[in-house]
PDB file of the backbone (N, CA, C, O) and the ligand in Angstrom, with CONECT records:
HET     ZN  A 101       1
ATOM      1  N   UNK A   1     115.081  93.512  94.119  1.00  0.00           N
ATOM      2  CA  UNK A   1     115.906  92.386  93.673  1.00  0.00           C
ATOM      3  C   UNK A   1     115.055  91.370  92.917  1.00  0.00           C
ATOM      4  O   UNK A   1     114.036  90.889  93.413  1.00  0.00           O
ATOM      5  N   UNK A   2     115.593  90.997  91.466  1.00  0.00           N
ATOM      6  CA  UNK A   2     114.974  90.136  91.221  1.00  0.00           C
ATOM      7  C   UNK A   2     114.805  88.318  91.862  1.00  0.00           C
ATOM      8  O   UNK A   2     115.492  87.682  92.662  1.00  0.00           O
ATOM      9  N   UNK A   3     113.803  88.022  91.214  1.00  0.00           N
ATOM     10  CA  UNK A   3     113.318  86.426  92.280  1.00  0.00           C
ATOM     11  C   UNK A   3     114.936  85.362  92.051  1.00  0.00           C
ATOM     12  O   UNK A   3     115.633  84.669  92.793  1.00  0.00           O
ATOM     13  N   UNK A   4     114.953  85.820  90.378  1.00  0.00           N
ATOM     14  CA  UNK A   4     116.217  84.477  90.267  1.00  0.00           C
ATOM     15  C   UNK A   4     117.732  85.032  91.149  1.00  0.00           C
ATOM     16  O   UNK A   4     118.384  84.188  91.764  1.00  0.00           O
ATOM     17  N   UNK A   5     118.124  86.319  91.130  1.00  0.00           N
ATOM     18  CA  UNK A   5     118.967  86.772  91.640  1.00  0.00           C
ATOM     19  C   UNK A   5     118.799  86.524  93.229  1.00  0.00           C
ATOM     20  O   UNK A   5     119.885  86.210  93.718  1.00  0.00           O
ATOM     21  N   UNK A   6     117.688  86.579  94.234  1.00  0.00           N
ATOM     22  CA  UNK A   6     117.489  86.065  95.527  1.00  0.00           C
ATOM     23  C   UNK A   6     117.648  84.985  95.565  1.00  0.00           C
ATOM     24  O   UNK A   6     118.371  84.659  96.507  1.00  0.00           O
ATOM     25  N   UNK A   7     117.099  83.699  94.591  1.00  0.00           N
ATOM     26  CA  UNK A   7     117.371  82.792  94.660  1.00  0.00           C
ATOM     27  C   UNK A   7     119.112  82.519  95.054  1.00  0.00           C
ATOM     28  O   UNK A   7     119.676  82.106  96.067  1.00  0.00           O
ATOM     29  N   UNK A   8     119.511  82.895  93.942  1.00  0.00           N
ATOM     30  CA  UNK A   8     120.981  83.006  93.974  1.00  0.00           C
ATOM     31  C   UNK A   8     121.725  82.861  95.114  1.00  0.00           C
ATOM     32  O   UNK A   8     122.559  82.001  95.394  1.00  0.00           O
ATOM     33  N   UNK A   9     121.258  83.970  95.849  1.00  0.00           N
ATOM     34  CA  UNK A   9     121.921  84.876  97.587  1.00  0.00           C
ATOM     35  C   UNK A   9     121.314  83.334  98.477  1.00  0.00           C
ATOM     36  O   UNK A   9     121.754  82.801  99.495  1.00  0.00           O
ATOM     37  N   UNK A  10     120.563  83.091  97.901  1.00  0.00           N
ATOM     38  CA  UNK A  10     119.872  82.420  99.524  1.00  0.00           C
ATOM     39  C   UNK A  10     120.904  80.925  99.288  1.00  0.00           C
ATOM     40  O   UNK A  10     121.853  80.661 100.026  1.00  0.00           O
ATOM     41  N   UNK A  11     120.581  80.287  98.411  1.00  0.00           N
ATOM     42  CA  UNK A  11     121.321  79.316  98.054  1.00  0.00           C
ATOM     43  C   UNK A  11     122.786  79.239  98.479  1.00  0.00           C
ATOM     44  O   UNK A  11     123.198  78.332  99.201  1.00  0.00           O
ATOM     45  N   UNK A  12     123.659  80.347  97.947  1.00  0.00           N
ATOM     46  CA  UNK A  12     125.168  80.512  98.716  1.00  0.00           C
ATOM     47  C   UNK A  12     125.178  80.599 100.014  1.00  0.00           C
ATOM     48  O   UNK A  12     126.128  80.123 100.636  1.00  0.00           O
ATOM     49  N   UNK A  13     123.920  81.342 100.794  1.00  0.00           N
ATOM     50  CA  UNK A  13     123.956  81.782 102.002  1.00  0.00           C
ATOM     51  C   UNK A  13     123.790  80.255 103.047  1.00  0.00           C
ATOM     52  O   UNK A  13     124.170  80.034 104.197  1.00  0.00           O
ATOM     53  N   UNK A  14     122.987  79.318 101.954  1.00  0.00           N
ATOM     54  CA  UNK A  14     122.569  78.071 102.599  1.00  0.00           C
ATOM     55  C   UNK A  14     124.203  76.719 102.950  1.00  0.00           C
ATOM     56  O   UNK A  14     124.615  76.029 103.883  1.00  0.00           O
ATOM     57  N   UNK A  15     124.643  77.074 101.304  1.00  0.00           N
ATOM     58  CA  UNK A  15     126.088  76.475 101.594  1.00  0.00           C
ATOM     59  C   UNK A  15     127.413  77.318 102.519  1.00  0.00           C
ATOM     60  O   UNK A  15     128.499  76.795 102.768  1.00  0.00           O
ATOM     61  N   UNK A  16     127.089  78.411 102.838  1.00  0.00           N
ATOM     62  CA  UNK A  16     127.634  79.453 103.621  1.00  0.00           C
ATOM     63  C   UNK A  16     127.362  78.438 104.949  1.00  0.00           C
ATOM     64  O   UNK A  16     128.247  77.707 105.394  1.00  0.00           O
ATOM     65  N   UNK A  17     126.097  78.505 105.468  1.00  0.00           N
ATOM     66  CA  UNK A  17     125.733  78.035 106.579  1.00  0.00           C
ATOM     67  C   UNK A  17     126.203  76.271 106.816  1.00  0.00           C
ATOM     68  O   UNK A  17     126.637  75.860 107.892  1.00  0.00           O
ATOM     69  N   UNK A  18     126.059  75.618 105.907  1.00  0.00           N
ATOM     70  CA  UNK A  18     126.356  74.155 106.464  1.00  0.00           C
ATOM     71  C   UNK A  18     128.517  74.193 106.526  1.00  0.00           C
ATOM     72  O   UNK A  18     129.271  73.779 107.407  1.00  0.00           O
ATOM     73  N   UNK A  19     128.790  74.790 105.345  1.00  0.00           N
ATOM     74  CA  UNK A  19     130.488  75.164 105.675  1.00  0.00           C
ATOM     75  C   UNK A  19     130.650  75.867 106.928  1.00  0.00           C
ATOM     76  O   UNK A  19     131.717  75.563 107.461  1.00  0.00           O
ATOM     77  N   UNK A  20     129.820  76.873 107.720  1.00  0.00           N
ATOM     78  CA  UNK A  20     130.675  76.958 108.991  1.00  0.00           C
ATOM     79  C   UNK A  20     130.355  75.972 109.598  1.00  0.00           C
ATOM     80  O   UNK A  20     131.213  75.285 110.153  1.00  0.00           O
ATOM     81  N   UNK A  21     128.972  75.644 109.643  1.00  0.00           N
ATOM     82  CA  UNK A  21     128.669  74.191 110.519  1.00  0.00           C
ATOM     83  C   UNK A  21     129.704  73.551 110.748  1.00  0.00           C
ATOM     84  O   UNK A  21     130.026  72.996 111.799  1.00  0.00           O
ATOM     85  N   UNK A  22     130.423  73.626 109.484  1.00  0.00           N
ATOM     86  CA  UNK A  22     131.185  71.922 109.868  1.00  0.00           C
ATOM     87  C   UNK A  22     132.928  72.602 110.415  1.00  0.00           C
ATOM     88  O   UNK A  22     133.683  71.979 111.161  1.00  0.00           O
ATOM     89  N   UNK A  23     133.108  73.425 110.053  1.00  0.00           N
ATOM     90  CA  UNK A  23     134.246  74.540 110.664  1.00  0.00           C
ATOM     91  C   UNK A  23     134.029  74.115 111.937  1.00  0.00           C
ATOM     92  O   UNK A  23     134.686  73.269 112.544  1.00  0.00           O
ATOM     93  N   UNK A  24     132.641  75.019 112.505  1.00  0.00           N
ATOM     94  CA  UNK A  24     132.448  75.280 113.963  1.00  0.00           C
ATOM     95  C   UNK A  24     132.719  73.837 114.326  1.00  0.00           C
ATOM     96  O   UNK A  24     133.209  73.845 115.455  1.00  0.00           O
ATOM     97  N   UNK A  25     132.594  72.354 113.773  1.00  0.00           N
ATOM     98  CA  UNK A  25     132.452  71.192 114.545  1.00  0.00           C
ATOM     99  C   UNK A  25     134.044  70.543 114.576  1.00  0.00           C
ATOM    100  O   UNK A  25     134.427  69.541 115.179  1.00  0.00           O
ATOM    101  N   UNK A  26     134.731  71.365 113.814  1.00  0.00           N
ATOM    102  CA  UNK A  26     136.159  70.845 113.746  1.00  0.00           C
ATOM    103  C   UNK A  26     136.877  72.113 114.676  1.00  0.00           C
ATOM    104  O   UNK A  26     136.886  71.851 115.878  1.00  0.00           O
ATOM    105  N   UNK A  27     137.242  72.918 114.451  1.00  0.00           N
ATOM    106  CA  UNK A  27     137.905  73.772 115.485  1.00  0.00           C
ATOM    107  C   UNK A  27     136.885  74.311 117.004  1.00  0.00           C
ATOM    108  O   UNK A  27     137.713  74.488 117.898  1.00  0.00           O
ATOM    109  N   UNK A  28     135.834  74.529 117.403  1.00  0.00           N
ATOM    110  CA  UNK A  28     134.764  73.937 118.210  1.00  0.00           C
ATOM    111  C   UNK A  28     135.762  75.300 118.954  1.00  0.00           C
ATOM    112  O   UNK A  28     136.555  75.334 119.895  1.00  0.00           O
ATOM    113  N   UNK A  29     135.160  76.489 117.832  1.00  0.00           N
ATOM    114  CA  UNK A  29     135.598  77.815 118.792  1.00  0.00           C
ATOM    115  C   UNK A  29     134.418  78.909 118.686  1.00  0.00           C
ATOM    116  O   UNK A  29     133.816  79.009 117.617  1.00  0.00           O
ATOM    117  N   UNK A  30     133.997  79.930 120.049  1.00  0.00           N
ATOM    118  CA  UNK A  30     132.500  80.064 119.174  1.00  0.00           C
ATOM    119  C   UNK A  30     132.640  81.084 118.549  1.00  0.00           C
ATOM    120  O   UNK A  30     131.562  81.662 118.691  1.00  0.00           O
ATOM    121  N   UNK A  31     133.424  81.832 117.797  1.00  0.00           N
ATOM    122  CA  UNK A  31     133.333  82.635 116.910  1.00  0.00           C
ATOM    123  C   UNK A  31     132.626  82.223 115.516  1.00  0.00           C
ATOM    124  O   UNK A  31     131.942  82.990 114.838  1.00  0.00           O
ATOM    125  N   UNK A  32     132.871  81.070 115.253  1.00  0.00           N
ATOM    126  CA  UNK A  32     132.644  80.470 114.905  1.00  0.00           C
ATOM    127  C   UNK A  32     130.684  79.693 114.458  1.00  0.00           C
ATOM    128  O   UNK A  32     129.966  79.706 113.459  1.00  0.00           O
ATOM    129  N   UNK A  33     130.595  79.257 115.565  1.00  0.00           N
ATOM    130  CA  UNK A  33     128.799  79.084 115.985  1.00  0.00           C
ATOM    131  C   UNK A  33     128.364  81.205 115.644  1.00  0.00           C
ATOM    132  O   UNK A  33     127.260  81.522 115.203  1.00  0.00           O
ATOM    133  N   UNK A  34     129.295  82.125 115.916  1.00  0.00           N
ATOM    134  CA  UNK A  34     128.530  83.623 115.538  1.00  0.00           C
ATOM    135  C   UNK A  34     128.219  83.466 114.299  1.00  0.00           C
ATOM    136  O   UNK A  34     127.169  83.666 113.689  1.00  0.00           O
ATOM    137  N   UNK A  35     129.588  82.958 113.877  1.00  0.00           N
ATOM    138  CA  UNK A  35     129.589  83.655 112.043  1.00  0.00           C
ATOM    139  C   UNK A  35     128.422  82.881 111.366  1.00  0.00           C
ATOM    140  O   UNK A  35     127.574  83.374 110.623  1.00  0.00           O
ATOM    141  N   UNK A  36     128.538  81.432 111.798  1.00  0.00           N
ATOM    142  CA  UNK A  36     126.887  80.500 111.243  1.00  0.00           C
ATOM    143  C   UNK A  36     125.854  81.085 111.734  1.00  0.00           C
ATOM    144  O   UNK A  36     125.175  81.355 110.744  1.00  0.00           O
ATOM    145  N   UNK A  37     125.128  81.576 112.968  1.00  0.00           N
ATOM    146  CA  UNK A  37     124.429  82.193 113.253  1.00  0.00           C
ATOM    147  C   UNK A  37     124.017  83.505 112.098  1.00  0.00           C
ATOM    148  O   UNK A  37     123.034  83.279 111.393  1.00  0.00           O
ATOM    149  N   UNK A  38     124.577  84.540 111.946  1.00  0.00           N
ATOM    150  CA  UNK A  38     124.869  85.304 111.544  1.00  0.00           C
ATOM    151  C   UNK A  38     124.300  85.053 110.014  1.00  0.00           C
ATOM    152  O   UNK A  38     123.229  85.481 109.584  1.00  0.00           O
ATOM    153  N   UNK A  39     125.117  84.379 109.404  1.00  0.00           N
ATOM    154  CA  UNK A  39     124.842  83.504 107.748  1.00  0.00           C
ATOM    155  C   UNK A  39     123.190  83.070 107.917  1.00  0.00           C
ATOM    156  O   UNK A  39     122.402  83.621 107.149  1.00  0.00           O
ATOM    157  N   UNK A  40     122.717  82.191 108.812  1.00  0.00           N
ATOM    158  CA  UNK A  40     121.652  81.339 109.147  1.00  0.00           C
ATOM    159  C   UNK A  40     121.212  82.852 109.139  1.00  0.00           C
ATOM    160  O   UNK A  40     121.401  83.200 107.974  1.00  0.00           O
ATOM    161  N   UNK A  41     120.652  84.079 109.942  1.00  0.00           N
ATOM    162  CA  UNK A  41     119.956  85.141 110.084  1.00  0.00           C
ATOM    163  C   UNK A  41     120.239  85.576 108.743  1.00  0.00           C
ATOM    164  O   UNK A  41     119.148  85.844 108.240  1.00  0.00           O
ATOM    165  N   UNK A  42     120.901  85.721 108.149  1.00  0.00           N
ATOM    166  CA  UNK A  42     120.677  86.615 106.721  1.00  0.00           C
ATOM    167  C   UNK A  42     120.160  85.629 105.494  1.00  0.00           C
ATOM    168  O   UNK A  42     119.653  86.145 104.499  1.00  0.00           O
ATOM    169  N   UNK A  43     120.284  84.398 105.583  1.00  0.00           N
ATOM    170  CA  UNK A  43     119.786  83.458 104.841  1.00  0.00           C
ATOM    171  C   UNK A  43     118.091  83.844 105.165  1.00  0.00           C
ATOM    172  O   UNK A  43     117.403  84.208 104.212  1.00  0.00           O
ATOM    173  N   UNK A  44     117.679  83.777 106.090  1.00  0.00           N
ATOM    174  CA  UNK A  44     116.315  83.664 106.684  1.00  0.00           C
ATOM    175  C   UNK A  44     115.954  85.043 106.397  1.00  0.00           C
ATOM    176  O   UNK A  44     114.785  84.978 106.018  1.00  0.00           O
ATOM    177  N   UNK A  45     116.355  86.333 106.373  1.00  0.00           N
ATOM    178  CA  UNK A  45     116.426  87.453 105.967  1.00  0.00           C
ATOM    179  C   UNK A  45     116.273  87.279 104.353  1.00  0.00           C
ATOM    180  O   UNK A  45     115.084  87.550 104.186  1.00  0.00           O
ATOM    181  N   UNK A  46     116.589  87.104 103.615  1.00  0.00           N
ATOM    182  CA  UNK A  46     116.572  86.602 102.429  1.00  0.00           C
ATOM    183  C   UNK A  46     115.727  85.655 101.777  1.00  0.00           C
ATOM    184  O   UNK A  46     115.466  85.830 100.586  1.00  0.00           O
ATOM    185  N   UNK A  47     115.391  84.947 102.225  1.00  0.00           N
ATOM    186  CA  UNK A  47     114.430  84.219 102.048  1.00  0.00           C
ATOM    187  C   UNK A  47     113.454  84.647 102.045  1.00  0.00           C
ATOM    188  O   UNK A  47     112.863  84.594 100.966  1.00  0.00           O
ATOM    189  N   UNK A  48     112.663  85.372 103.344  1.00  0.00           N
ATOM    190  CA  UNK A  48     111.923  85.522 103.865  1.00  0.00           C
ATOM    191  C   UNK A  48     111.311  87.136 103.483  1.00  0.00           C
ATOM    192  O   UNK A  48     110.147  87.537 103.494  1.00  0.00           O
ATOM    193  N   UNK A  49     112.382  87.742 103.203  1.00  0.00           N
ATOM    194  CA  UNK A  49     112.521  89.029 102.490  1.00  0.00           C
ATOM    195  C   UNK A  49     112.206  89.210 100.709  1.00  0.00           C
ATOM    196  O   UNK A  49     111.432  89.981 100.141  1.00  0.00           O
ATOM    197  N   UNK A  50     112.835  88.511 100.327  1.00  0.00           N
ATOM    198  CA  UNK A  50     112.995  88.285  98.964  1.00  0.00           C
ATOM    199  C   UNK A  50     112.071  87.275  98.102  1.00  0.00           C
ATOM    200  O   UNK A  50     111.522  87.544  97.034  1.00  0.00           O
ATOM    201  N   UNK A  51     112.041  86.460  98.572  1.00  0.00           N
ATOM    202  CA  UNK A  51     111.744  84.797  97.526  1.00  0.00           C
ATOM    203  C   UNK A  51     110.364  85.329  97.380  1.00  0.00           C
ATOM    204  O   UNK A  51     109.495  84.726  98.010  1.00  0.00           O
ATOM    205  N   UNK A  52     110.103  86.074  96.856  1.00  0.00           N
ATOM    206  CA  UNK A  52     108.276  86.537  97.036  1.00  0.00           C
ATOM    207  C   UNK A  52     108.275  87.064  95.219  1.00  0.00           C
ATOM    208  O   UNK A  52     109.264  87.459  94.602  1.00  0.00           O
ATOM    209  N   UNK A  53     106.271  86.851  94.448  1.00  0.00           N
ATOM    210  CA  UNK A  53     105.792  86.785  93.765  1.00  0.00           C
ATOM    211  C   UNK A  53     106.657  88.396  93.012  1.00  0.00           C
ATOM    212  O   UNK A  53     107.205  89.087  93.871  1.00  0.00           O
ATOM    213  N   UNK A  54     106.728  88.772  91.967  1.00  0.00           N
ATOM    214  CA  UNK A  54     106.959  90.069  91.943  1.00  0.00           C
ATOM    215  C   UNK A  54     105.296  90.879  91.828  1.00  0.00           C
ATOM    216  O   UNK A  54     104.921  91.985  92.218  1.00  0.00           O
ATOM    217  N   UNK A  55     104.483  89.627  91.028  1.00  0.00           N
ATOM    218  CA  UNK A  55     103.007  90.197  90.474  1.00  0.00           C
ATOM    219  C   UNK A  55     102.084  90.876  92.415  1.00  0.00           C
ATOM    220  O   UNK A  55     101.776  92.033  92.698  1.00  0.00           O
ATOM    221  N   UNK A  56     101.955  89.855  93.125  1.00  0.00           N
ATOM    222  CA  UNK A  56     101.074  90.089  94.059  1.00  0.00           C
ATOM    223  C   UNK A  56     102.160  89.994  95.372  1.00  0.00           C
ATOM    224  O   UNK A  56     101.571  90.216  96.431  1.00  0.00           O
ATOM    225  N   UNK A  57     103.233  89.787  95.494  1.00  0.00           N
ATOM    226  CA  UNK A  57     104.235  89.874  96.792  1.00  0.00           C
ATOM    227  C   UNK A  57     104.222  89.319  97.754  1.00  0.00           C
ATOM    228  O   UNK A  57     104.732  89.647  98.826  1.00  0.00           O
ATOM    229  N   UNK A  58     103.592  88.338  97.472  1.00  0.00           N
ATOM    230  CA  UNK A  58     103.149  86.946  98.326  1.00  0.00           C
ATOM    231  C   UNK A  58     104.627  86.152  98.496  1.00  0.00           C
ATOM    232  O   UNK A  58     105.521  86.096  97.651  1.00  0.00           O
ATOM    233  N   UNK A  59     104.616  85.633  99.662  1.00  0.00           N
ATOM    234  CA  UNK A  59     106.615  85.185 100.139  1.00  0.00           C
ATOM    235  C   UNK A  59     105.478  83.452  99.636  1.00  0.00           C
ATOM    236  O   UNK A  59     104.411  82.895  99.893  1.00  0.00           O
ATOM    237  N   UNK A  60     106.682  83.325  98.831  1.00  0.00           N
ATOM    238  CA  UNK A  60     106.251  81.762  97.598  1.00  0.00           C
ATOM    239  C   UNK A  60     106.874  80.798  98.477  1.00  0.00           C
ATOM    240  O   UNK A  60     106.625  79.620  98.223  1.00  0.00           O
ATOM    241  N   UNK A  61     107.978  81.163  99.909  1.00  0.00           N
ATOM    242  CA  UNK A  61     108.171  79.739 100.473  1.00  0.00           C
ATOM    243  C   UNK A  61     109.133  78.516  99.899  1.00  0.00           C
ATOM    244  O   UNK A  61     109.912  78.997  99.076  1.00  0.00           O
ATOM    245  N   UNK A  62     109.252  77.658  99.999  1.00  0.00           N
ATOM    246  CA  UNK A  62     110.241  77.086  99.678  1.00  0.00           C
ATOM    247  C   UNK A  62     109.810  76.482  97.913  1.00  0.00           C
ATOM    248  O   UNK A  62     110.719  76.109  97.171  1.00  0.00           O
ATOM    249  N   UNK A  63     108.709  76.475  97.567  1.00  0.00           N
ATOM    250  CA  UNK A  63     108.238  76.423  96.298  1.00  0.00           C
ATOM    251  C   UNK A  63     109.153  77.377  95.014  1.00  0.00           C
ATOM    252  O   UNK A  63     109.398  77.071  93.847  1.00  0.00           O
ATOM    253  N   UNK A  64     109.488  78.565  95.773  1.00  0.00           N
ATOM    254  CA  UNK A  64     110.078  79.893  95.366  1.00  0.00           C
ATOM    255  C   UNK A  64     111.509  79.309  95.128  1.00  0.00           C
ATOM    256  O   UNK A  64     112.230  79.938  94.353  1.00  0.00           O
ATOM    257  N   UNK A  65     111.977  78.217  95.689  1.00  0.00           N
ATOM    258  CA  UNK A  65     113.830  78.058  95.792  1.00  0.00           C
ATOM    259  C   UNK A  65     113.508  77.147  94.473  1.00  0.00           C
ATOM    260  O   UNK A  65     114.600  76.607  94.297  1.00  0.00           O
ATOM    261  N   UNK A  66     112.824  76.764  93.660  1.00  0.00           N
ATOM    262  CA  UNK A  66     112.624  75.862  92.740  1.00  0.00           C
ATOM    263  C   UNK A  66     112.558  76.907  91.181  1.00  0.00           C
ATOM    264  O   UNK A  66     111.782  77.694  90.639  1.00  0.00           O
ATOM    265  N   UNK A  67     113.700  76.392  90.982  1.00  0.00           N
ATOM    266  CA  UNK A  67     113.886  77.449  89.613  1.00  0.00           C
ATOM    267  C   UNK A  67     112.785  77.109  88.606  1.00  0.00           C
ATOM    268  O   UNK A  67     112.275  77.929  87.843  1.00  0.00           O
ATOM    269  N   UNK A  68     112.441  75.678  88.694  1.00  0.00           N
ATOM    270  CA  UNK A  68     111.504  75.301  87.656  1.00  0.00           C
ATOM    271  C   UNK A  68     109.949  76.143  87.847  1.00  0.00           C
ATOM    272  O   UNK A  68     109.105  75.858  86.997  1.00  0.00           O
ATOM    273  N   UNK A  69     109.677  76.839  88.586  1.00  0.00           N
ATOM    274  CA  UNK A  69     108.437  77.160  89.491  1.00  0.00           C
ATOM    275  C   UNK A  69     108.026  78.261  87.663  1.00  0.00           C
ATOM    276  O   UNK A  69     108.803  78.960  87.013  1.00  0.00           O
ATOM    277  N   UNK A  70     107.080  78.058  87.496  1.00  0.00           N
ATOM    278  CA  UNK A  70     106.606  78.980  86.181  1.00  0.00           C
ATOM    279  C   UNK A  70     105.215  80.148  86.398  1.00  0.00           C
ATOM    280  O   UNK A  70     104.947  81.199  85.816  1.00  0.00           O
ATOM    281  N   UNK A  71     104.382  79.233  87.746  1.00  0.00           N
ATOM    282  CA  UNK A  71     103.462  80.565  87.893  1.00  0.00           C
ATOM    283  C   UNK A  71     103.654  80.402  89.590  1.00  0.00           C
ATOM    284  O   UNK A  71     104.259  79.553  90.244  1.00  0.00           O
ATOM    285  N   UNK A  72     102.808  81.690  90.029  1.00  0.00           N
ATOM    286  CA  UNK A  72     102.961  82.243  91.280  1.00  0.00           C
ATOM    287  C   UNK A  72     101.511  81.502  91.888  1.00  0.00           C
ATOM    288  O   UNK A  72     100.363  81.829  91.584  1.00  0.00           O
ATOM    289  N   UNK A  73     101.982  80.268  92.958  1.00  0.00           N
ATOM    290  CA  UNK A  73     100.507  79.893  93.380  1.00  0.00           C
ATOM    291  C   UNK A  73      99.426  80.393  94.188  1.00  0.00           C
ATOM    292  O   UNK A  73      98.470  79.993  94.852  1.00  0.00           O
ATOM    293  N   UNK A  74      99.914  81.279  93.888  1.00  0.00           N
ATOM    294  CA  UNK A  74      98.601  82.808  94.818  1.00  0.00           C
ATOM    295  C   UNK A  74      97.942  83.500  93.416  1.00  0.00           C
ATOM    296  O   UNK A  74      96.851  83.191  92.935  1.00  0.00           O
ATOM    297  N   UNK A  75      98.681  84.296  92.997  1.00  0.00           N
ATOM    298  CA  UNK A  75      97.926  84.904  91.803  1.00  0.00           C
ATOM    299  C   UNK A  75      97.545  84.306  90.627  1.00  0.00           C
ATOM    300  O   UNK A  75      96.405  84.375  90.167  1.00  0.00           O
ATOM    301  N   UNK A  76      98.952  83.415  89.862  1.00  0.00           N
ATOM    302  CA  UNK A  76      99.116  83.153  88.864  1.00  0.00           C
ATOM    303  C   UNK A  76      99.589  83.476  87.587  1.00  0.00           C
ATOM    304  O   UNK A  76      99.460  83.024  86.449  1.00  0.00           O
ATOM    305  N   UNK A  77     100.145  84.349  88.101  1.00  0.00           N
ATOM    306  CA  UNK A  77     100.923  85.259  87.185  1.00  0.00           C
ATOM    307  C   UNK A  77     102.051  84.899  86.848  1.00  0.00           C
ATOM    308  O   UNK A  77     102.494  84.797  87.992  1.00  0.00           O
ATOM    309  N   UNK A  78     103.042  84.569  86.099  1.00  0.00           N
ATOM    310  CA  UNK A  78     103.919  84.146  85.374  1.00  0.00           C
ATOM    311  C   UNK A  78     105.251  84.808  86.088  1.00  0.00           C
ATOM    312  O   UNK A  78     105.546  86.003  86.117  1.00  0.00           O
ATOM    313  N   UNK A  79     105.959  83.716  86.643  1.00  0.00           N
ATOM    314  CA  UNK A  79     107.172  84.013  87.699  1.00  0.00           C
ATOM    315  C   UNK A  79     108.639  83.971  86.628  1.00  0.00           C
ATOM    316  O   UNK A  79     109.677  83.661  87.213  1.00  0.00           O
ATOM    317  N   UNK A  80     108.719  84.193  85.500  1.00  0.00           N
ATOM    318  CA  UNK A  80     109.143  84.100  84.625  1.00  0.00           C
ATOM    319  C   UNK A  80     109.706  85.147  83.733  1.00  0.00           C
ATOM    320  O   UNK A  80     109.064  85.586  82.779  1.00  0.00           O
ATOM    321  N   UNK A  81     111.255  85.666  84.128  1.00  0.00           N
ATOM    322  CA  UNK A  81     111.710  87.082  84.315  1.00  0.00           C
ATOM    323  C   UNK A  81     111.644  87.295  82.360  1.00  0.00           C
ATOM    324  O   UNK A  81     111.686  86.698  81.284  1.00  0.00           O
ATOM    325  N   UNK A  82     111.568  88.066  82.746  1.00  0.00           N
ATOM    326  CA  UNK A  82     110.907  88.742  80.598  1.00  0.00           C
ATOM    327  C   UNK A  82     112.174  88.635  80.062  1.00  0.00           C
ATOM    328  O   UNK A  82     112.268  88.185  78.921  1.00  0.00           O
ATOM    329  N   UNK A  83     113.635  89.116  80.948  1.00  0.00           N
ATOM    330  CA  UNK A  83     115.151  89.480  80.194  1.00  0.00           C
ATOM    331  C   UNK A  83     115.820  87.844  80.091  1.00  0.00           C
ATOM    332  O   UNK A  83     116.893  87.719  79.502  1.00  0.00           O
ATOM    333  N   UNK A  84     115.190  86.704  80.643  1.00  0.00           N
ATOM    334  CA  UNK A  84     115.558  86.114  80.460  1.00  0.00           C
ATOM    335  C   UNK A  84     115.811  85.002  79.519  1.00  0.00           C
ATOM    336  O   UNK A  84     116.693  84.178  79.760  1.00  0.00           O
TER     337      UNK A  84
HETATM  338 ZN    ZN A 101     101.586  86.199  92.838  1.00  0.00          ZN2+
END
């Protein structure tokens, strides 16, 4: 998967997670606290999985959720998809 396309996933997955939050705090049923759970684990799955250098595969961390990010601060290699 490419870096900007993870970006993508994690970001929805992040507004995924604060919308059940606030579900779970208005109907206060725990199917509810699962499905955020659930979102929260695949967000972190994603993140943690994905948001990484393509050059050296180093996980870039929350530096990585920053679209502006232009080199990889481990290698230095240009985080900067060619088709784009
Ligand atoms: Zn790198």
């Amino acid at each position: 998967m490419k870096l900007g396309t993870a970006r993508i996933v994690v970001w929805c997955l992040m507004a995924l997670v604060v919308f059940l939050g606030i579900i779970a705090l208005v109907v206060q049923k725990p199917i509810t606290y699962i499905l955020m759970i659930l979102a929260l684990a695949a967000e972190l799955i994603m993140f943690f999985g994905f948001i990484r250098c393509p050059h050296c595969g180093r996980h870039l961390d929350r530096a990585g959720m920053n679209a502006e990010i232009e080199f990889c601060p481990f290698c230095g290699e240009s985080l900067k998809e060619e088709n784009e």
